[in-house]
DRENFI-452681 format. One record per residue: residue in one letter; x, y, z of N, C-alpha, C in turn. Coordinates in steps of 0.1 Angstrom, whole numbers, padded with zeros to 4 digits, always signed. Example, Ala and Ser with C-alpha at 12.3 -4.5 7.8 and 13.67 -1.06 7.14 Angstrom:
BEGIN
a+0132-0057+0078+0123-0045+0078+0132-0033+0078s+0128-0022+0071+0137-0011+0071+0129+0000+0079
***
This chain:
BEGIN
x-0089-0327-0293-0083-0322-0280-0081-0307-0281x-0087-0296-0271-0079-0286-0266-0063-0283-0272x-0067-0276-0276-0045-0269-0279-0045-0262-0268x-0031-0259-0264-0027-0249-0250-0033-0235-0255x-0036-0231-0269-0044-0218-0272-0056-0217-0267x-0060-0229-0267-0078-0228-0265-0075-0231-0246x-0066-0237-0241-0071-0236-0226-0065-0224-0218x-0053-0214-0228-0051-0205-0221-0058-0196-0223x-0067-0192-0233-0076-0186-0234-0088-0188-0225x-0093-0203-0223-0101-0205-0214-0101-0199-0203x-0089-0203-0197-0088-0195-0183-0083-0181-0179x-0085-0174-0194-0078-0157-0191-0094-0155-0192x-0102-0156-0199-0117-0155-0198-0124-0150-0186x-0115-0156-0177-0120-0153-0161-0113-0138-0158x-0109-0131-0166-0095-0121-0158-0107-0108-0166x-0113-0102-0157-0124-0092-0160-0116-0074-0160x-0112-0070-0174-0107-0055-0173-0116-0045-0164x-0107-0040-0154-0116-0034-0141-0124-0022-0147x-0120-0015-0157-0123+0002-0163-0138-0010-0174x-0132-0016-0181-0141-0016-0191-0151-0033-0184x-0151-0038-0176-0164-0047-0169-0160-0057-0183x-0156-0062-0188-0152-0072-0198-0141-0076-0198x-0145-0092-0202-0129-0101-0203-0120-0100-0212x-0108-0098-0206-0096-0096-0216-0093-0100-0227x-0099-0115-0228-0104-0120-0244-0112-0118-0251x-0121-0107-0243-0128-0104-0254-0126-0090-0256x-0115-0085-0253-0111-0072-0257-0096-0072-0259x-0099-0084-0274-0080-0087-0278-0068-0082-0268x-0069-0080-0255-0057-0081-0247-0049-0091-0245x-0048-0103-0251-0041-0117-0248-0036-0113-0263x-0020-0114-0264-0016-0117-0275-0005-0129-0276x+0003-0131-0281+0010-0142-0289+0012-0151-0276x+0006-0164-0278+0008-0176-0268+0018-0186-0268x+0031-0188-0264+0039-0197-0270+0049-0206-0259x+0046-0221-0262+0055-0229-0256+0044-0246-0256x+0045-0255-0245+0042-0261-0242+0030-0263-0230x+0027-0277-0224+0018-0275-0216+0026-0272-0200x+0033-0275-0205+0047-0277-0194+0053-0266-0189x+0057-0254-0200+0064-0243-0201+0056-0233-0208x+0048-0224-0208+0048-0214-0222+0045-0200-0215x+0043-0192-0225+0046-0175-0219+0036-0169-0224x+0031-0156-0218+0016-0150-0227+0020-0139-0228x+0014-0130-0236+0017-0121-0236-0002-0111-0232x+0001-0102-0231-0010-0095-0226-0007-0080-0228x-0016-0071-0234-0016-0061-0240-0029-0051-0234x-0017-0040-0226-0026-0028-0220-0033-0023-0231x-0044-0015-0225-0046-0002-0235-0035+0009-0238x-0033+0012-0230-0025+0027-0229-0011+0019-0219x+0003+0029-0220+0010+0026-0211+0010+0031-0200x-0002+0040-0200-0003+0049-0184-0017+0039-0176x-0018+0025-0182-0030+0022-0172-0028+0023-0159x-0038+0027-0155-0039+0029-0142-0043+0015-0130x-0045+0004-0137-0050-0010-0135-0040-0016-0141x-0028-0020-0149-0019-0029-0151-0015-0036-0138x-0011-0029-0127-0002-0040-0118-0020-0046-0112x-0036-0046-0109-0042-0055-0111-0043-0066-0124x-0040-0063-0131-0048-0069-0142-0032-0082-0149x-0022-0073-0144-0010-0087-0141-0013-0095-0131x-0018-0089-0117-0019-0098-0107-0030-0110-0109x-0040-0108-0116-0050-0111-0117-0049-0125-0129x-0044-0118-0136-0035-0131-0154-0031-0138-0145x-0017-0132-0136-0011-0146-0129-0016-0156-0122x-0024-0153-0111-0035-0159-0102-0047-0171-0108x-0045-0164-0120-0055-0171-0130-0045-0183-0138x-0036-0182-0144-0029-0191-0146-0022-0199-0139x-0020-0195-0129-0014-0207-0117-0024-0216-0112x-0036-0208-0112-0049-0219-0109-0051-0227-0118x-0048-0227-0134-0049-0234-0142-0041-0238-0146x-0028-0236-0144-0020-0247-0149-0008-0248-0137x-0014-0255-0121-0002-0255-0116+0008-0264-0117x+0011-0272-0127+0022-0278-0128+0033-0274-0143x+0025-0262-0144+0035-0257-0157+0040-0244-0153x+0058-0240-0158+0064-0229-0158+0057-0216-0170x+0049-0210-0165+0043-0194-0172+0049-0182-0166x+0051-0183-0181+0056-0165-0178+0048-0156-0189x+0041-0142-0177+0035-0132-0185+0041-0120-0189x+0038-0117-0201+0046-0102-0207+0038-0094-0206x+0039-0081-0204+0030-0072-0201+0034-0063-0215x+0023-0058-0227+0029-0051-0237+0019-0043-0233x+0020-0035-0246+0010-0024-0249+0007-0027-0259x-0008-0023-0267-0014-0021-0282-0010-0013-0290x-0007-0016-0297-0008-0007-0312-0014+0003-0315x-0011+0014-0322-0022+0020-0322-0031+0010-0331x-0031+0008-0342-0037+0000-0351-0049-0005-0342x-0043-0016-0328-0050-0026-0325-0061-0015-0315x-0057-0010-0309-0066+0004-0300-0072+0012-0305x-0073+0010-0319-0082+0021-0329-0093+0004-0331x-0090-0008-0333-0099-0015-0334-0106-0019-0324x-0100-0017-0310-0106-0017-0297-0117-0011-0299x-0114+0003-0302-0123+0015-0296-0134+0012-0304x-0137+0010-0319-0148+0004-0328-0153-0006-0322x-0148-0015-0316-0156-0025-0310-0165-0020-0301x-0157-0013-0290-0166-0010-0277-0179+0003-0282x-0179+0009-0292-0191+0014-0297-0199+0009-0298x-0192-0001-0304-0205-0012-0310-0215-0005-0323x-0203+0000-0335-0211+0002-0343-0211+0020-0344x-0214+0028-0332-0220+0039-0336-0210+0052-0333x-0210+0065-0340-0203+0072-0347-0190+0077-0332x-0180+0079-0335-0174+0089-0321-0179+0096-0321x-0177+0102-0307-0184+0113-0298-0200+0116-0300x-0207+0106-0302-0219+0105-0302-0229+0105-0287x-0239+0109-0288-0249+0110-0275-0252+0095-0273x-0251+0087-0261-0256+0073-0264-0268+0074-0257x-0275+0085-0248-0281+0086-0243-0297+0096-0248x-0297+0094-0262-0306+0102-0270-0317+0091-0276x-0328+0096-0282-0337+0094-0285-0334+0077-0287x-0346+0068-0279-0344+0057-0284-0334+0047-0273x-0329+0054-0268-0318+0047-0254-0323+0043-0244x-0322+0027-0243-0322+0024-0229-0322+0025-0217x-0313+0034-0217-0310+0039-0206-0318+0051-0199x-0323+0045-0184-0332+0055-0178-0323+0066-0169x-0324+0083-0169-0316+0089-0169-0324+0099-0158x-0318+0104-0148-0321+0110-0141-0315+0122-0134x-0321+0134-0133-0312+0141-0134-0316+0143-0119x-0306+0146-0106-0313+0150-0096-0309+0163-0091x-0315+0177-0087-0315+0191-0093-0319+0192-0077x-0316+0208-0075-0322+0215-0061-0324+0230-0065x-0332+0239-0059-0330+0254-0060-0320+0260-0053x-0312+0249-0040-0301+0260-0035-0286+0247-0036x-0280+0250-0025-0269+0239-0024-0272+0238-0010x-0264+0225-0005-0262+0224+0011-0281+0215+0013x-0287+0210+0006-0299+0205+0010-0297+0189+0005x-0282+0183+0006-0280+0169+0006-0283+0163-0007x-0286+0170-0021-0287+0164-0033-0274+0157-0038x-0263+0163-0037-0250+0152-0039-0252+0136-0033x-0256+0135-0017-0255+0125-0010-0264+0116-0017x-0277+0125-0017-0285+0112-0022-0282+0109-0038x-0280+0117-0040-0274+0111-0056-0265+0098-0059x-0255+0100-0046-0246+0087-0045-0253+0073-0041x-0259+0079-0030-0263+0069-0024-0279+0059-0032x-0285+0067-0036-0290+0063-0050-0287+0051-0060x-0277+0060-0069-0263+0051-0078-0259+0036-0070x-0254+0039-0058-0252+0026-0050-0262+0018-0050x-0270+0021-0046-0282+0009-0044-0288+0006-0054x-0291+0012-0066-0289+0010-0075-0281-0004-0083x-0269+0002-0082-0256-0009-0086-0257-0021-0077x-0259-0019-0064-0263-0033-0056-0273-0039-0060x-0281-0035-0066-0297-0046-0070-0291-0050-0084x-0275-0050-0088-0275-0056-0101-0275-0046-0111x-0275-0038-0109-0277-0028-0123-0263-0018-0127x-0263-0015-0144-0251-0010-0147-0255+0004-0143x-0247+0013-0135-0247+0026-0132-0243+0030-0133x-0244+0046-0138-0235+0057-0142-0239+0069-0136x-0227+0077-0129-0231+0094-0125-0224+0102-0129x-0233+0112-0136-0220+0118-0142-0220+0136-0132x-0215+0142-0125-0211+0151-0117-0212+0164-0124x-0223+0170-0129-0224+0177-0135-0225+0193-0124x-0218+0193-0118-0219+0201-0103-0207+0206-0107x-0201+0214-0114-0190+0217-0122-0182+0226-0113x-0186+0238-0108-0184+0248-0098-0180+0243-0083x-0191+0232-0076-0192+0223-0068-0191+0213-0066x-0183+0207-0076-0185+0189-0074-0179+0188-0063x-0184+0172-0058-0181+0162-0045-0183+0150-0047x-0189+0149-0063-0193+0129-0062-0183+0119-0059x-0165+0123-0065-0156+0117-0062-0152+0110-0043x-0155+0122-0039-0152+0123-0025-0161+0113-0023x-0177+0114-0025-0187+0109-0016-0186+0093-0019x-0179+0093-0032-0177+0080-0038-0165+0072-0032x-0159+0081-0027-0145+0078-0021-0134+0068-0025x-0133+0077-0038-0125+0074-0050-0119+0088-0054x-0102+0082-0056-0093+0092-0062-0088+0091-0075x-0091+0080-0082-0088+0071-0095-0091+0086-0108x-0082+0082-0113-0083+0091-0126-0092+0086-0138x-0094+0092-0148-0097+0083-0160-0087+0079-0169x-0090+0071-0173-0080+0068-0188-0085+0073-0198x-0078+0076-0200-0080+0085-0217-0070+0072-0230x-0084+0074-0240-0074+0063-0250-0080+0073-0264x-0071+0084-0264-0075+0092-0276-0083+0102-0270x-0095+0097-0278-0105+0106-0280-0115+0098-0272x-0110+0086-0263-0125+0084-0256-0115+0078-0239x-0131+0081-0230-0126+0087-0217-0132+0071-0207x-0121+0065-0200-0126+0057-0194-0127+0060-0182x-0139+0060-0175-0147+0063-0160-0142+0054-0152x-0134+0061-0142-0134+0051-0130-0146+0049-0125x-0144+0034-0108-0155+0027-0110-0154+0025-0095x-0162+0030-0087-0164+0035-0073-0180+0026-0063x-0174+0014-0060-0187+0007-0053-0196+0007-0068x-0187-0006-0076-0198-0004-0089-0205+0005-0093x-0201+0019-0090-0205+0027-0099-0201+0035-0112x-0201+0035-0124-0192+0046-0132-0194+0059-0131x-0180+0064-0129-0185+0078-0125-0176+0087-0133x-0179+0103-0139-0171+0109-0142-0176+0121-0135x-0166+0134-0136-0164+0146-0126-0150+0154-0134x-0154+0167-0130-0143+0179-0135-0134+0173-0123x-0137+0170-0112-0127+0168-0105-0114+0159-0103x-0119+0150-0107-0109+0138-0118-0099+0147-0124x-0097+0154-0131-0091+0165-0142-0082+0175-0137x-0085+0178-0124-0077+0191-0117-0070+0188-0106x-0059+0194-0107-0048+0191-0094-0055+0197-0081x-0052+0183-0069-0060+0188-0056-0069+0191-0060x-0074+0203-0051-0088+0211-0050-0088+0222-0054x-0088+0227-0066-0087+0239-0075-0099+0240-0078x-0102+0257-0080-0115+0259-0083-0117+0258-0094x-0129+0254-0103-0135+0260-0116-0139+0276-0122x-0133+0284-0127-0137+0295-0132-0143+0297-0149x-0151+0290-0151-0159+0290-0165-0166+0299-0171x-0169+0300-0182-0183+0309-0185-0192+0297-0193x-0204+0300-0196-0212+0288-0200-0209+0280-0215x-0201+0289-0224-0194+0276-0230-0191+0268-0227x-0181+0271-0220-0170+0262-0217-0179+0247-0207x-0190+0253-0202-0196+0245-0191-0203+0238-0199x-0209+0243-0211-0217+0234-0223-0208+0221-0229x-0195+0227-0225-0186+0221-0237-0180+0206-0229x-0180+0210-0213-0178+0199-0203-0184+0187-0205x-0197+0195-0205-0212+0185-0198-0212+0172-0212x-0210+0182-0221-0210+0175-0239-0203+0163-0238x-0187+0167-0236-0178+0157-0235-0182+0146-0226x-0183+0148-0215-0193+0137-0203-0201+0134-0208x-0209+0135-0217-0219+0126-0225-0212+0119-0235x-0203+0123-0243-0202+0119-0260-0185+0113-0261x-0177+0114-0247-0166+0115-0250-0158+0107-0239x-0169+0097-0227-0168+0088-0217-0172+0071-0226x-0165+0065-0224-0172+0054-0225-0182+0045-0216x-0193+0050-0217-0203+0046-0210-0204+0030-0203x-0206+0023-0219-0210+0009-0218-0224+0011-0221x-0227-0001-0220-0248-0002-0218-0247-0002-0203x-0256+0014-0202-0260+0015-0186-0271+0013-0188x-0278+0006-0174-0295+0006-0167-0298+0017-0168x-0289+0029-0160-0291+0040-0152-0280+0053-0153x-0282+0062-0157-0276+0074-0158-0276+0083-0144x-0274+0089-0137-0279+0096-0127-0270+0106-0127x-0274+0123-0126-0268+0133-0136-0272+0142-0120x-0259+0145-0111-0257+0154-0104-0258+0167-0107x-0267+0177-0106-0268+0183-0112-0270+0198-0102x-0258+0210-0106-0253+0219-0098-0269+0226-0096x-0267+0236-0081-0279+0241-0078-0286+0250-0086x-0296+0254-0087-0300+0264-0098-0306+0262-0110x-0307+0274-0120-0313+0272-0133-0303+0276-0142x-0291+0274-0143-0282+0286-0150-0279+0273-0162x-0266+0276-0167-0266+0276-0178-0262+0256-0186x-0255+0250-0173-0254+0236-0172-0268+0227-0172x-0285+0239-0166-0295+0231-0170-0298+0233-0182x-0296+0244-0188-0302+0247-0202-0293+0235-0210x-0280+0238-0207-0273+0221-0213-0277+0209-0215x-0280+0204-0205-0284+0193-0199-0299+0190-0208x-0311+0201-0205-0317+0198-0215-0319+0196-0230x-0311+0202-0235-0307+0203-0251-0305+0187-0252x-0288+0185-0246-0287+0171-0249-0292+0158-0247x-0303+0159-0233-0306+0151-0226-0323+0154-0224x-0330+0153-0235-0346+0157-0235-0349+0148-0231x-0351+0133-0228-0359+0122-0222-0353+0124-0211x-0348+0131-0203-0341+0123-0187-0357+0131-0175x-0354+0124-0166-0367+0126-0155-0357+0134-0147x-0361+0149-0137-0358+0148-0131-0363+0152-0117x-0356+0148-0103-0359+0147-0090-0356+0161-0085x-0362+0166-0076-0359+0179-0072-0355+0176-0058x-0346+0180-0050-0345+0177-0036-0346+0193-0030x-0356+0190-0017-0357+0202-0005-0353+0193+0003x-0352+0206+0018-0357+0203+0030-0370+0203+0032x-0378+0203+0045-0387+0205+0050-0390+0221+0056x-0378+0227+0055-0381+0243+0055-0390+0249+0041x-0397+0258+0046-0406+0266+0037-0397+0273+0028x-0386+0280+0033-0377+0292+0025-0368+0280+0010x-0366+0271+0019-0360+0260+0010-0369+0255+0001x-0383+0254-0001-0388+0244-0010-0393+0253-0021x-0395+0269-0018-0398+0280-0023-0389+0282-0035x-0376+0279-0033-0370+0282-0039-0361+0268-0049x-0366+0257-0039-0368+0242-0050-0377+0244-0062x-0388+0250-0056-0396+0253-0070-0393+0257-0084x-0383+0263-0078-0375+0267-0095-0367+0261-0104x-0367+0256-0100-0355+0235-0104-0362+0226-0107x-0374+0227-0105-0384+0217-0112-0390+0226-0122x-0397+0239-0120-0399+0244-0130-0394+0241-0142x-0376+0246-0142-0367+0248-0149-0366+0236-0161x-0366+0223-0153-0369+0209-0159-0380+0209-0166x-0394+0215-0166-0403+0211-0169-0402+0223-0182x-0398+0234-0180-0395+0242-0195-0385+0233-0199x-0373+0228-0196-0363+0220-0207-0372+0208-0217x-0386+0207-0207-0389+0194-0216-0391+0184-0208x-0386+0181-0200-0383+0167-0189-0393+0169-0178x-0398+0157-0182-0406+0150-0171-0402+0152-0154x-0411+0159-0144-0405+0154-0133-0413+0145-0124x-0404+0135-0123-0407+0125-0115-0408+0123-0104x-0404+0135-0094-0409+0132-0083-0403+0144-0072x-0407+0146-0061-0402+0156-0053-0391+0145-0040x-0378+0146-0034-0377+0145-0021-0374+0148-0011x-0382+0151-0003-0376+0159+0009-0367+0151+0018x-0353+0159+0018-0346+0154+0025-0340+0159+0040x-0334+0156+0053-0334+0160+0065-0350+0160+0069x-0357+0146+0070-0371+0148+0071-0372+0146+0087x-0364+0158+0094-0366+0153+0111-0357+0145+0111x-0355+0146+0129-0346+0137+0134-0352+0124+0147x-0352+0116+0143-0355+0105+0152-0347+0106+0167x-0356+0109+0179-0351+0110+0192-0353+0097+0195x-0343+0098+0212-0341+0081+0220-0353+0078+0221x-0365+0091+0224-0379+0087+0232-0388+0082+0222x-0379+0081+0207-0389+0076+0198-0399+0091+0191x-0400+0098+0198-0400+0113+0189-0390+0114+0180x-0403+0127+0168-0395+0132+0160-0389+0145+0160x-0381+0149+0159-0377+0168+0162-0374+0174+0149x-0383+0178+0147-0385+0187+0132-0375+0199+0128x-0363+0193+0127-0355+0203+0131-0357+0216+0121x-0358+0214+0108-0357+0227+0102-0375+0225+0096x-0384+0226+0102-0398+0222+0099-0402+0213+0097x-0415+0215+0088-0422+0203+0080-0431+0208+0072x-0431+0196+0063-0442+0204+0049-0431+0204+0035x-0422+0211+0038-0413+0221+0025-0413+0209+0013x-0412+0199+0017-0417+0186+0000-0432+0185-0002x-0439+0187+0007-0452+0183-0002-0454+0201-0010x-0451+0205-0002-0456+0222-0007-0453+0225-0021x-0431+0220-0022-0430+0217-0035-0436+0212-0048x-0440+0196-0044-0449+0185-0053-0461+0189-0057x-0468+0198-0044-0483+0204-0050-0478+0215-0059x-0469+0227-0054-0467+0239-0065-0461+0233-0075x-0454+0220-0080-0450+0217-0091-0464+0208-0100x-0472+0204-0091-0483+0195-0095-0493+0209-0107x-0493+0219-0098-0499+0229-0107-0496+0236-0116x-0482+0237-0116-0473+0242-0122-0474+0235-0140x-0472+0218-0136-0467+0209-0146-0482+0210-0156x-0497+0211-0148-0505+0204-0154-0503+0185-0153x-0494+0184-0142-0494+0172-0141-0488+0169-0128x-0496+0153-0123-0489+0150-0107-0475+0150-0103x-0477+0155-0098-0457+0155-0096-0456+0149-0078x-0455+0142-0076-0453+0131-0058-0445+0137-0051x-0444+0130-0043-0436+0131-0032-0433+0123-0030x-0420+0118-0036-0414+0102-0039-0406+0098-0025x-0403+0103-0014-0396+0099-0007-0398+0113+0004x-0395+0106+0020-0389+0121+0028-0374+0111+0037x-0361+0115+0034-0352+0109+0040-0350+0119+0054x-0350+0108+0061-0348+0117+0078-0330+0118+0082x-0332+0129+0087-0313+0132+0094-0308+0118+0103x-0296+0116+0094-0293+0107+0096-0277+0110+0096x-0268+0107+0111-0252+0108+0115-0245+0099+0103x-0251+0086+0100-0244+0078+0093-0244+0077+0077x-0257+0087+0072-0257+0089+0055-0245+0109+0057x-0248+0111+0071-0236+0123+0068-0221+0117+0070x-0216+0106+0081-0204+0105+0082-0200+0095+0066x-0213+0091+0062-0207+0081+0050-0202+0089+0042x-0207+0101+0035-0204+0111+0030-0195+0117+0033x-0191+0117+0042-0175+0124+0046-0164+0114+0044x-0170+0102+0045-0155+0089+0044-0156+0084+0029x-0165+0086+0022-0166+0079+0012-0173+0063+0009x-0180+0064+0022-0188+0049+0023-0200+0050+0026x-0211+0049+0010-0221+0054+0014-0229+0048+0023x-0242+0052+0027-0250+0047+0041-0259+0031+0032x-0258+0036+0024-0268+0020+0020-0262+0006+0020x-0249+0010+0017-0237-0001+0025-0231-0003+0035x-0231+0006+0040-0224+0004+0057-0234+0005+0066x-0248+0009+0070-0254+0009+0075-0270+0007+0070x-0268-0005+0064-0287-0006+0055-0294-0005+0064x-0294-0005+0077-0305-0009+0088-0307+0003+0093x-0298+0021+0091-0305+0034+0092-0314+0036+0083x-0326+0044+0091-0339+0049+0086-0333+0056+0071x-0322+0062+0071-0320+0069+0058-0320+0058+0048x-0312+0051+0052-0305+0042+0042-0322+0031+0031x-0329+0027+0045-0341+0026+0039-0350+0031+0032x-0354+0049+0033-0359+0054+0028-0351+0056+0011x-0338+0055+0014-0330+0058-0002-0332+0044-0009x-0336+0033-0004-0336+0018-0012-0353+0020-0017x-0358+0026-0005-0374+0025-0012-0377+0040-0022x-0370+0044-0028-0370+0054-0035-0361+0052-0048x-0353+0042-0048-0344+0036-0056-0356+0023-0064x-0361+0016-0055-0373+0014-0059-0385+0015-0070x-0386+0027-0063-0396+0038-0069-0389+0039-0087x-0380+0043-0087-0369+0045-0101-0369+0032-0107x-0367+0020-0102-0363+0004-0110-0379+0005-0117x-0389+0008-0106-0405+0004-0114-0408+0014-0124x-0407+0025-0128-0404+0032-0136-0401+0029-0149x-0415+0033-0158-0414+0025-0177-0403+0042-0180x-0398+0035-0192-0391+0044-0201-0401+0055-0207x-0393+0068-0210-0403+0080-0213-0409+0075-0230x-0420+0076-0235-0425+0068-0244-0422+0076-0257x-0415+0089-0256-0415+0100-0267-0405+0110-0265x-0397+0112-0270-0391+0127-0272-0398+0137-0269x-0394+0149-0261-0401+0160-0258-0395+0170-0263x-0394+0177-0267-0390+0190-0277-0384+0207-0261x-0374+0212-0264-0372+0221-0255-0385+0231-0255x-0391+0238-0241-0401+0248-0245-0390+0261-0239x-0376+0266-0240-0374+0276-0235-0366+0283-0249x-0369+0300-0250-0360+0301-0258-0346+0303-0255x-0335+0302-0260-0322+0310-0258-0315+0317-0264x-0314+0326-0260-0306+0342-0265-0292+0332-0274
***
């Protein structure tokens, strides 16, 4: 027969840690079980005493236990770990491999994407989010990490205010419409600016790689600030297999200068995978389109990058102006969820698409730029 160990364990099994997507038993948080079937008490052990999830993850123990045992008196204690036991945590959740290590280097699973523009203001944050979402809705583990350091917005667009937890030396990502996400913005009071020099922006981007606890992600998706400056030279050092997306508009002056963000990628080494033009026109009542800021500015890009690469570079997508991929963006709810049935929202699923059918890069690519 079952001991009261083995069925209170059974039913904490169900109690899923919100930060880390695993059950509390299997991340020694249940400790000393004691009484009868009638009466007994658990105990349960945070990571940290600043979780940010305790009063869930009590609510959640108890709900779980009264479902299982409603005719017995339970009482839950809420501790903390040890260091001891939180130093054996954190070995576990590696699974093996060194701190502060790249999980995302040669040999990883995980398909990584970095999505880049030549200016700002041409909607690459949006679709980045909205991407990650649909993404995480077809089932997959997602990660963005906001490398838009000067400019971030992924928190907002995520519409999430959640901090991370810190347990030492490793950083737990809050988790926004199933997505994991980190950001400078997490980090700073209100809305303060960033004033760096490119150390320090090397030294960011690093940590977000080597000093987040990931998990096993499907998908990486790497916001990535406008330009060629010093966060892409980053980015490619650490991150030589990642693909990346270039977003324009449909203006000429805009894609002109997209050109240089895919270039940029293609000296780091990285594959690019595809061009998108985004604000591709606006759909009128009469069923016209109104080209508001042109047309052309993505294919123009994909051809000068096609010549550029020595290799095809597409036109993976054109997302059309859309009120509800902008108001989602302003509320924090992206359009692929609140409105799957706008033309935007469509065009970002069948481009999300495009990404799931996508084999893994087959080789390591070597940087081709020098640095001073």
């Amino acid at each position: 027969m079952s001991t009261l160990q083995d069925k209170v364990l059974a039913a904490l099994s169900l109690v899923i840690d919100p930060e880390l997507r695993k059950p509390i038993t299997e991340l020694d948080m249940v400790g000393d079980i004691a009484g009868t079937d009638s009466q007994f008490s658990v105990e349960i052990k945070l990571t940290v005493s600043h979780c940010p999830q305790a009063t869930q993850i009590e609510e959640r123990v108890n709900q779980v236990l009264v479902d299982s045992f409603p005719a017995a008196q339970v009482s839950v204690v809420m501790k903390v770990m040890t260091k001891e036991e939180l130093d054996a945590l954190k070995v576990k959740l590696r699974g093996g491999a060194e701190p502060k290590s790249n999980p995302f280097g040669v040999g990883s699973a995980t398909k990584v994407f970095l999505i880049g523009s030549g200016k700002g203001g041409v909607g690459k944050s949006s679709l980045t989010v909205n991407l990650a979402v649909e993404l995480a809705n077809q089932g997959f583990d997602v990660g963005v990490l906001d490398a838009d350091i000067f400019g971030f917005s992924i928190p907002a667009q995520l519409g999430t205010k959640d901090r991370p937890t810190r347990l030492d030396d490793m950083i737990l990502p809050p988790i926004a419409h199933g997505v994991k996400v980190i950001s400078i913005g997490m980090f700073l009071p209100s809305n303060e600016p960033v004033a760096w020099r490119g150390p320090m922006l090397h030294k960011a981007v690093e940590q977000f790689l080597t000093e987040v606890h990931w998990g096993t992600l499907d998908y990486l998706l790497i916001d990535m600030p406008p330009g060629t400056g010093d966060v892409a030279i980053s980015v490619g050092q650490l991150l030589p297999n990642a693909r990346s997306i270039v977003v324009t508009t449909p203006q000429q002056a805009s894609s002109y200068v997209a050109q240089r963000s895919g270039s940029s990628s293609h000296k780091m080494g990285q594959e690019i995978f595809g061009v998108i033009e985004n604000m591709s026109g606006l759909k009128m009542p009469d069923g016209s389109t109104l080209e508001l800021f042109g047309s052309g500015g993505g294919q123009v890009v994909a051809d000068e990058l096609s010549e550029y690469s020595d290799t095809a570079v597409p036109l993976i997508g054109k997302v059309p102006i859309s009120v509800e991929l902008r108001s989602g963006s302003d509320s924090g709810n992206p359009v692929v969820l609140s409105h799957k049935e706008d033309p935007a929202a469509i065009e970002i699923a069948r481009i999300a698409g495009l990404m799931i059918a996508a084999k893994l890069p087959s080789a390591n690519r070597t940087l081709k730029v020098d640095i001073a």
